[in-house]
N, C-alpha and C positions, 0 to 999 in steps of 0.2 A: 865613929859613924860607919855603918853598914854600909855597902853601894851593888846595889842591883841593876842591873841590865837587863831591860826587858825587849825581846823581841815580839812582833806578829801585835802589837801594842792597840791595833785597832780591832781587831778580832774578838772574837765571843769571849772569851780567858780572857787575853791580854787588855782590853778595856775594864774587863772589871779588878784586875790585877792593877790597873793604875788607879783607879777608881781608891781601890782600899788603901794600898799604900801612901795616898795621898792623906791619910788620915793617919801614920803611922810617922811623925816628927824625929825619931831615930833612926831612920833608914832615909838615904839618899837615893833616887833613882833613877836612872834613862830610860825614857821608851821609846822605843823604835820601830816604824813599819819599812815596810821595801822603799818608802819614796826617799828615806833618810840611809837605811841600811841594806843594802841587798845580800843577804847571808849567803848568797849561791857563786859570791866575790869573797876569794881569800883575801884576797888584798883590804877590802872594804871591812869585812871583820876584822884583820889584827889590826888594824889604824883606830876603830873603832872600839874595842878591849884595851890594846893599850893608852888611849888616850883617857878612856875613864878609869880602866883600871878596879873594876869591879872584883867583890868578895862572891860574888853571888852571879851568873846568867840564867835566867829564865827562858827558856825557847819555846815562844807560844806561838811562832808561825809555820804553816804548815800548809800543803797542798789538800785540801779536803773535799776536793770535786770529787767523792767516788767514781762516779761515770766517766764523766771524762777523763779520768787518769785513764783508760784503758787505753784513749789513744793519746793521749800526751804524755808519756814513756818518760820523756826525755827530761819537761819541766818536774813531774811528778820525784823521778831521782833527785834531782837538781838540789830543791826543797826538801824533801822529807831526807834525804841520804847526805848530801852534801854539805846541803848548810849547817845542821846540826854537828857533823863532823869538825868545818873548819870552826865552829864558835867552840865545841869541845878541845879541841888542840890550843884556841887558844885561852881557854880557860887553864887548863893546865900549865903554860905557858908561864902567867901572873899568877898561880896559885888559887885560883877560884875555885867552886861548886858548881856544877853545871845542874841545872835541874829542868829535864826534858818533857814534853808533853807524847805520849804515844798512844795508843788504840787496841781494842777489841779485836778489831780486824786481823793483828797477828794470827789470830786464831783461826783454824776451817770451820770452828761452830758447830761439831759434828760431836761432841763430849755431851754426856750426862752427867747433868750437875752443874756447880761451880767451876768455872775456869780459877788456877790458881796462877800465882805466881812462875811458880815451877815447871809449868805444862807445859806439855811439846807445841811448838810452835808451828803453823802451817798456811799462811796465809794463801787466798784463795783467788787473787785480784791485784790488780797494780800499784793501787792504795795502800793494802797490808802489806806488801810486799815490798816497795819503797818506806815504807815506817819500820816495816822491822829493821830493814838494811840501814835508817836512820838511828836504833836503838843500839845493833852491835856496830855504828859507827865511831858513837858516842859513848861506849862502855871503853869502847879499845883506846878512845884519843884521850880520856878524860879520868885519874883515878878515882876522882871526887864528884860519882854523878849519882842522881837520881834517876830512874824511867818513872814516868806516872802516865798506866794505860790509863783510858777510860774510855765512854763509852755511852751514844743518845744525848748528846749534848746540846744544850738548850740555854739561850739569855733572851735580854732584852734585846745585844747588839746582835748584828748579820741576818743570815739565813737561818733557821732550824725550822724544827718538825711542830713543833707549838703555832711559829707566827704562820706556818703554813694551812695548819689545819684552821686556825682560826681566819684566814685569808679566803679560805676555800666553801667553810660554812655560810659566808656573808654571801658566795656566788654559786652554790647548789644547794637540792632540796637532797640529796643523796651523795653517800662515800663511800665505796669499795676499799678498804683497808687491810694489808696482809696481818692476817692471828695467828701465822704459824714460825714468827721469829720473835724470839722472847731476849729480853735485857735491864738496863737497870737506867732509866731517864737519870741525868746527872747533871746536873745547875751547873751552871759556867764559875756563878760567882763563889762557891764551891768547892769547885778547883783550885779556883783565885787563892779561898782562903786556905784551904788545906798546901798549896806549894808556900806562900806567905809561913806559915805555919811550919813548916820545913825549913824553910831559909832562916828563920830564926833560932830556929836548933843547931841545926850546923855551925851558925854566927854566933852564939849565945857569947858572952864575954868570960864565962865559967868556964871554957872548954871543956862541956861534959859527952862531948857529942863523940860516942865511940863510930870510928872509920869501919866497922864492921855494916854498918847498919844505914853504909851506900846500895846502890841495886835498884832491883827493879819492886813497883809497887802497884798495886792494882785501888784505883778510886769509881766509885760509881753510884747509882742512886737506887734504894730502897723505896716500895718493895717492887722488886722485877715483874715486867709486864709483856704482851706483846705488844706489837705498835695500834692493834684495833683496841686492845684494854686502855691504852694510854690516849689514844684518841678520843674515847667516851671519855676517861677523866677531866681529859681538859674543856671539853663542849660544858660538863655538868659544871665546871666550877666558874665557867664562862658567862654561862647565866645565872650561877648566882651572882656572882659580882658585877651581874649586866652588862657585861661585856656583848653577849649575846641576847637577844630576842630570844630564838628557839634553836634546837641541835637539829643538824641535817640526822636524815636515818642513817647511822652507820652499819654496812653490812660485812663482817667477816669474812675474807679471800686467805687462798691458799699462795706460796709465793709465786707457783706454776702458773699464776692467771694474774700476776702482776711480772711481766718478764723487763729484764734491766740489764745493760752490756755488762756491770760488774756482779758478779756473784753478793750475794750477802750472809752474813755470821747467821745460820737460823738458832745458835746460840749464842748469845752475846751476855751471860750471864757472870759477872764477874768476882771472886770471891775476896775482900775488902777486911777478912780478918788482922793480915800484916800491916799493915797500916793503923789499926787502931791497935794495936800489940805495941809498935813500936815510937808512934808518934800521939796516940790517943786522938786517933782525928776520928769519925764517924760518920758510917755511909750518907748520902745525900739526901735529907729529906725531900724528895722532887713535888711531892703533892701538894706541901707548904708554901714551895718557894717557886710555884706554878704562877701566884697570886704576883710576884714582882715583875712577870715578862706581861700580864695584863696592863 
């Protein structure tokens, strides 16, 4: 029997990472939010690892207030840097996989093209900055990890950019939306499936899982838009599914006339080749799986 440790359990990922594994009768799970686990406590993590003693942690919790991390410095490390840290140390500890959730945001967003795996790293804001300090926290304490950046993330559960726009058309007849940052919208449950999908590799009972093929991976959703293209998407399929009446007029802004304390990626385009190379997983169809957060 498998045994996975899920953290951040209530969140976008992590709900639907229980969701599916709850349908998967070979793998045993925990999942945990801060009211059961606060990963920002060493103590609390190895109490919690060695009690269940997992093959497998999943760290799906995470500080993702962009704005406010700029002034919450302190919580933002805490989360993104620290706790991923001590659940890595003590992953390697009992011999587990650690398989971390990270971001776009490493990036300054300033490249043409695809961001890869490989590319130099520059984040631009507290957020990126605390997440990458989370990635090489978890490379260094853990020899058996996964990163899996991604990027526009969107479910049924939490906050995103979907329930908001659709929040937003019901209360104006107009939308000023930035068209000058582009990315790749990426289903939560997505994610879900694609780390599930990993953790069974790694697990597999064959040991075919060559230890080369830890590191960092890039996941994200096809085909890349900006946030004003992805806006119209989801108003038109809104009303077809009668979600909506009728779509506010959306009007295309530059990101100088939408200003915000944290900088943002004007490239968040991410390039999802290695991933389907090595685990045959496949970008996100976001337009499809638009119709499940309706």
């Amino acid at each position: 029997m498998v045994k996975v440790l899920i953290t951040g359990c209530n969140g976008q990922v992590g709900s639907c990472l229980v969701k599916q594994l709850s349908t998967c009768p070979e793998i045993e799970f925990l999942a945990v939010d801060r009211d059961q686990l606060d990963i920002t406590s060493e103590q609390e993590v190895i109490k919690t690892v060695n009690d269940f003693m997992p093959n497998i942690i999943i760290n799906a919790a995470a500080h993702t207030a962009v704005d406010k991390a700029e002034n919450e410095v302190e919580l933002s490390y805490a989360i993104n840097r620290d706790g991923p840290k001590y659940l890595a140390q003590a992953a390697e500890r009992v011999g587990a996989a650690i398989l971390h959730i990270s971001t776009d945001y490493v990036f300054a967003g300033d490249k043409d093209g695809l961001y890869s795996e490989s590319d130099t790293v520059n984040p631009q804001g507290v957020y990126g900055e605390s997440k990458l300090a989370g990635e090489e926290a978890v490379i260094n304490a853990c020899s058996r990890h996964i990163i899996l950046r991604t990027a526009w993330v969107f479910g049924e559960d939490g906050n995103n950019f979907v329930k908001t726009m659709l929040r937003l058309a019901q209360q104006r007849d107009s939308l000023d939306i930035v068209a000058d940052q582009f990315g790749g919208p990426t289903y939560a449950g997505d994610i879900a499936k694609a780390l599930i999908k990993i953790a069974k590799a790694i697990t597999n009972s064959k040991n075919e899982f060559n230890s080369d093929n830890y590191g960092i991976y890039h996941f994200s959703g096809m085909p890349h838009v900006s946030w004003y293209e992805f806006a119209q998407v989801i108003f038109d399929k809104a009303i077809e599914q009668n979600v909506l009446i009728k779509s506010p007029d959306v009007k295309g802004i530059k990101t100088e006339q939408y200003p915000t304390p944290a900088k943002r990626p004007m490239n968040s385009k991410l390039n999802t080749k290695k991933i389907m190379t090595i685990f045959n997983i496949s970008a996100s169809d976001w337009k499809l799986k638009l119709l499940n957060v309706f």
